[in-house]
NUNUGU-755299 format. One record per residue: residue number from 1; residue in three letters; x, y, z of N, C-alpha, C, O, CB in turn. Coordinates in steps of 0.2 Angstrom, whole numbers. Glycine has a CB too. Example, Ala and Ser with C-alpha at 12.3 -4.5 7.8 and 13.67 -1.06 7.14 Angstrom:
2
PT  seq  type    n_X    n_Y    n_Z   ca_X   ca_Y   ca_Z    c_X    c_Y    c_Z    o_X    o_Y    o_Z   cb_X   cb_Y   cb_Z
PT    1   ALA     66    -28     39     62    -22     39     66    -16     39     71    -17     42     57    -22     45
PT    2   SER     64    -11     35     68     -5     36     64      0     39     67      6     40     70     -3     29
//
This chain:
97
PT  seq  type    n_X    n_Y    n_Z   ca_X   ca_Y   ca_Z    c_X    c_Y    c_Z    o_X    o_Y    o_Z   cb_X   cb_Y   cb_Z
PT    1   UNK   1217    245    531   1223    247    527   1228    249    532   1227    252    537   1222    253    522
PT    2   UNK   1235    246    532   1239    247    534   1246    251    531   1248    249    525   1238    241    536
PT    3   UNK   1249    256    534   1253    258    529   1259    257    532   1259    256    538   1252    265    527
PT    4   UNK   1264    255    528   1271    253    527   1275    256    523   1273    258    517   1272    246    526
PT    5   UNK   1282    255    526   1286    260    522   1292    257    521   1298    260    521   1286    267    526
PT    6   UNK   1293    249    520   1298    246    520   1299    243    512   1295    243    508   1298    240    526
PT    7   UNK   1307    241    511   1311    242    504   1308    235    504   1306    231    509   1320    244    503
PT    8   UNK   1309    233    497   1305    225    494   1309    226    490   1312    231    488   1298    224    492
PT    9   UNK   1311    217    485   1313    215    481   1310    215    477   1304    213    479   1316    211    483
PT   10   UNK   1311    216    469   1302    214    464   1304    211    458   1308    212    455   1295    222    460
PT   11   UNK   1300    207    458   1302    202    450   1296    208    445   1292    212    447   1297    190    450
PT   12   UNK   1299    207    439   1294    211    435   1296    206    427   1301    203    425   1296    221    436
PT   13   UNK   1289    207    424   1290    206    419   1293    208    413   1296    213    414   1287    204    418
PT   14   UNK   1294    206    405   1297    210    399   1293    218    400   1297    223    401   1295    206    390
PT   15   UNK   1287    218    401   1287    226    402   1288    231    408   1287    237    408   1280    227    400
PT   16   UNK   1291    228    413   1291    231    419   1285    229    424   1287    228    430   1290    238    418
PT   17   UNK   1278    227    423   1275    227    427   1277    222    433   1281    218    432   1269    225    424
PT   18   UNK   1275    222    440   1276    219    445   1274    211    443   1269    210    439   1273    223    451
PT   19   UNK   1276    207    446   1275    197    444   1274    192    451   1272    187    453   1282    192    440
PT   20   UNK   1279    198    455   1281    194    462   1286    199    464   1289    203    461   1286    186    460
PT   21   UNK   1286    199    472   1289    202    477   1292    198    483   1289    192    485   1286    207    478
PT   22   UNK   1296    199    486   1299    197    493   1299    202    497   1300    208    496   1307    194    493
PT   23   UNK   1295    199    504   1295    205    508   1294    203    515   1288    201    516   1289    210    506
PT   24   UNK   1298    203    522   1299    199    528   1299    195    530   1298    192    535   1297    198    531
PT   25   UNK   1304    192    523   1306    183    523   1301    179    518   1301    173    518   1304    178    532
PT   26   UNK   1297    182    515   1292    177    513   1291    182    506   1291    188    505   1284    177    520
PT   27   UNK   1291    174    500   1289    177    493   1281    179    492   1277    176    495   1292    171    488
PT   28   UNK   1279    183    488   1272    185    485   1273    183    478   1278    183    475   1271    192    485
PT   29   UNK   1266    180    475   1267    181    469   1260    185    467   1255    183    470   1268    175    466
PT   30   UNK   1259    189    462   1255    194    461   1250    189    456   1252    186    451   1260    201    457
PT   31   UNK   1244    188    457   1240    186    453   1234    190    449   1231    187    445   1237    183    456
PT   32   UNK   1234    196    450   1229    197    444   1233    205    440   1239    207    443   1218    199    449
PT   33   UNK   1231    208    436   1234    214    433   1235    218    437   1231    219    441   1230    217    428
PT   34   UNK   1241    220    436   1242    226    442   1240    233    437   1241    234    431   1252    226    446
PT   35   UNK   1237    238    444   1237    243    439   1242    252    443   1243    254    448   1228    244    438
PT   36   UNK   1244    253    436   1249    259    438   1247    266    437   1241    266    434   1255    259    434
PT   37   UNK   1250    271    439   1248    277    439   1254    280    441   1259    277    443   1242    278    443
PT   38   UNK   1255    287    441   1260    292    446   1259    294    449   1253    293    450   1262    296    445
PT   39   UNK   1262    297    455   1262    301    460   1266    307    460   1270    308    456   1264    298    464
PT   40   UNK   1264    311    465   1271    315    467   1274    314    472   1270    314    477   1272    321    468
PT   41   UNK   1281    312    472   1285    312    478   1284    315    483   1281    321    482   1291    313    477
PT   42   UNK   1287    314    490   1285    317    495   1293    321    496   1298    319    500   1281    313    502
PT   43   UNK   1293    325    491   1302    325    494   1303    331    497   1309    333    497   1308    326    488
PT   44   UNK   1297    334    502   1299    337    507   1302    332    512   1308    333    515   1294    341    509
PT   45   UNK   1297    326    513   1301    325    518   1308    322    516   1311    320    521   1297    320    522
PT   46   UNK   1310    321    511   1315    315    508   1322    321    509   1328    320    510   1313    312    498
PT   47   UNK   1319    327    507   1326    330    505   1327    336    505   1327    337    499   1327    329    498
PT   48   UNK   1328    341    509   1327    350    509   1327    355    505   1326    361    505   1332    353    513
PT   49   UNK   1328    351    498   1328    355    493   1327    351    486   1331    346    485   1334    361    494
PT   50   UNK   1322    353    482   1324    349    475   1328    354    472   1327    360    473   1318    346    470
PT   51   UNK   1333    352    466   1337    356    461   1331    357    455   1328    353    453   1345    350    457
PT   52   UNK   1330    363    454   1327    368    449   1328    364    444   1333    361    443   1329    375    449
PT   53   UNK   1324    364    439   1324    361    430   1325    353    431   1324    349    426   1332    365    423
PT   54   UNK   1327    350    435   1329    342    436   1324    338    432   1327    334    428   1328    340    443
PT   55   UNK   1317    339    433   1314    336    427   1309    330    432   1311    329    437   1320    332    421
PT   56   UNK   1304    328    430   1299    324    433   1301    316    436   1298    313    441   1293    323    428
PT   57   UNK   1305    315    434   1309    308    437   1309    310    445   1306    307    450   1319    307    433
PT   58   UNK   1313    316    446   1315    319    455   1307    317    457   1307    312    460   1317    330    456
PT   59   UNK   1302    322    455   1296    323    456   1291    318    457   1287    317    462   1294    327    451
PT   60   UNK   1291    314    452   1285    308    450   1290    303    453   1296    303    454   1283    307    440
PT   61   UNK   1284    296    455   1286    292    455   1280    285    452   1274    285    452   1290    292    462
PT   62   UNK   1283    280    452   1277    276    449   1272    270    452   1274    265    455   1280    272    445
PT   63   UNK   1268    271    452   1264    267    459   1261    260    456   1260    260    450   1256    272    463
PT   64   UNK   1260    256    460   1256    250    455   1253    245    463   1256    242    468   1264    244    449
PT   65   UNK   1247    246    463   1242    243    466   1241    235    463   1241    234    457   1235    247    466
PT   66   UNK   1241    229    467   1239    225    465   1240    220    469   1243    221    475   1241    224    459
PT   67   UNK   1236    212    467   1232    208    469   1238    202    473   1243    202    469   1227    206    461
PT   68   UNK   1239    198    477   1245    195    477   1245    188    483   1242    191    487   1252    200    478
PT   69   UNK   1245    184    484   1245    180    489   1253    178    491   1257    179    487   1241    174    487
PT   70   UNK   1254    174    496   1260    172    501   1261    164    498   1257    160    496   1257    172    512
PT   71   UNK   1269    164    499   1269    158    496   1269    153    501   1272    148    500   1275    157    491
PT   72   UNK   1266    154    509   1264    149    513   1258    149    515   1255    144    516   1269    149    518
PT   73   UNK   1255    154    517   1247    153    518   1243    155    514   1237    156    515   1245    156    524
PT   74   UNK   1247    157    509   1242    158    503   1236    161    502   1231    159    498   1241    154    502
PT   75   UNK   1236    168    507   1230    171    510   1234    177    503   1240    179    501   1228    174    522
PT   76   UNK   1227    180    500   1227    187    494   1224    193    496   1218    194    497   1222    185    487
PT   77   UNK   1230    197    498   1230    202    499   1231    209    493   1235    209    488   1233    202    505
PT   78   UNK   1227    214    494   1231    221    490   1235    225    492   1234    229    497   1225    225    487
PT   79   UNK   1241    226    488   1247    228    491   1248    234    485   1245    235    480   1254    222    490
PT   80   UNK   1251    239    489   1253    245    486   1261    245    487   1265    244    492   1249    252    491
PT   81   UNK   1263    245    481   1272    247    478   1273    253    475   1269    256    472   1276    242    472
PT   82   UNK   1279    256    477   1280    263    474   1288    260    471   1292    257    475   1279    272    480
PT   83   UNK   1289    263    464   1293    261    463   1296    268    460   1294    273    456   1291    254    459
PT   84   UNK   1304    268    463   1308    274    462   1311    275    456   1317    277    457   1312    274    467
PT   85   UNK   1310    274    448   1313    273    443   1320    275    442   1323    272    438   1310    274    439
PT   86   UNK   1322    280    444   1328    281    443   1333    279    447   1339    280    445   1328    287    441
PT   87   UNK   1333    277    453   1336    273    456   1335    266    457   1339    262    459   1337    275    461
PT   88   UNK   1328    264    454   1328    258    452   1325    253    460   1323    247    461   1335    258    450
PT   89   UNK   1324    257    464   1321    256    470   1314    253    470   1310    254    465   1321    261    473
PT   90   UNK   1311    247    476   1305    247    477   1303    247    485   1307    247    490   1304    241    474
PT   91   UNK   1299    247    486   1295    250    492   1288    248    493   1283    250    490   1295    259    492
PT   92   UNK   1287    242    501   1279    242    499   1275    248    504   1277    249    510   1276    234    502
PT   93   UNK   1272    252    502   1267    257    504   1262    256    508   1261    260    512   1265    259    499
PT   94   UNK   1256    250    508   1252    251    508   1252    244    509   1257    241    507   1250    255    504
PT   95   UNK   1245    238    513   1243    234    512   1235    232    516   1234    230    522   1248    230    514
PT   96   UNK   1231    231    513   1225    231    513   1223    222    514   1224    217    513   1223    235    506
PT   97   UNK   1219    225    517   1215    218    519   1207    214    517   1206    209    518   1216    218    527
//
């Protein structure tokens, strides 16, 4: 496992789930069910203080593990995305081999 902490472009389908990403010049396309879950933000390191009552959006963020190959060597790796919903952001996390 390798961990990474750089922003990504993500195609998603009508429900949101991840379909495809771009990430170091080079497109992914996601081949099997991705699966989601939450987290908690690390917003110590992000931020010196969260605003009190703000609500789980600040807090939580959405994770989705899944399955995906390179649209040139076409090697399938599992990739970890954290996706920031209220700014709408994506981020790969994680990439396993």
């Amino acid at each position: 496992m390798v961990r990474v902490d750089e922003k990504v472009t993500v195609a998603v389908d009508k429900n949101g789930s991840p379909i495809g990403f771009a990430w170091r010049d080079c497109n992914y396309l996601v081949s099997d069910t991705p699966v989601r879950w939450f987290a908690r933000r690390e917003w110590w390191v992000e931020a010196a203080r969260v605003q009190r009552g703000i609500g789980s959006g600040i807090l939580e963020v959405e994770m989705w593990r899944l399955m995906a190959a390179d649209n040139v060597a076409k090697r399938k790796h599992q990739y970890e995305l954290v996706h920031f919903t209220l700014e709408n952001a994506w981020r790969l996390v994680r990439v396993y081999d």
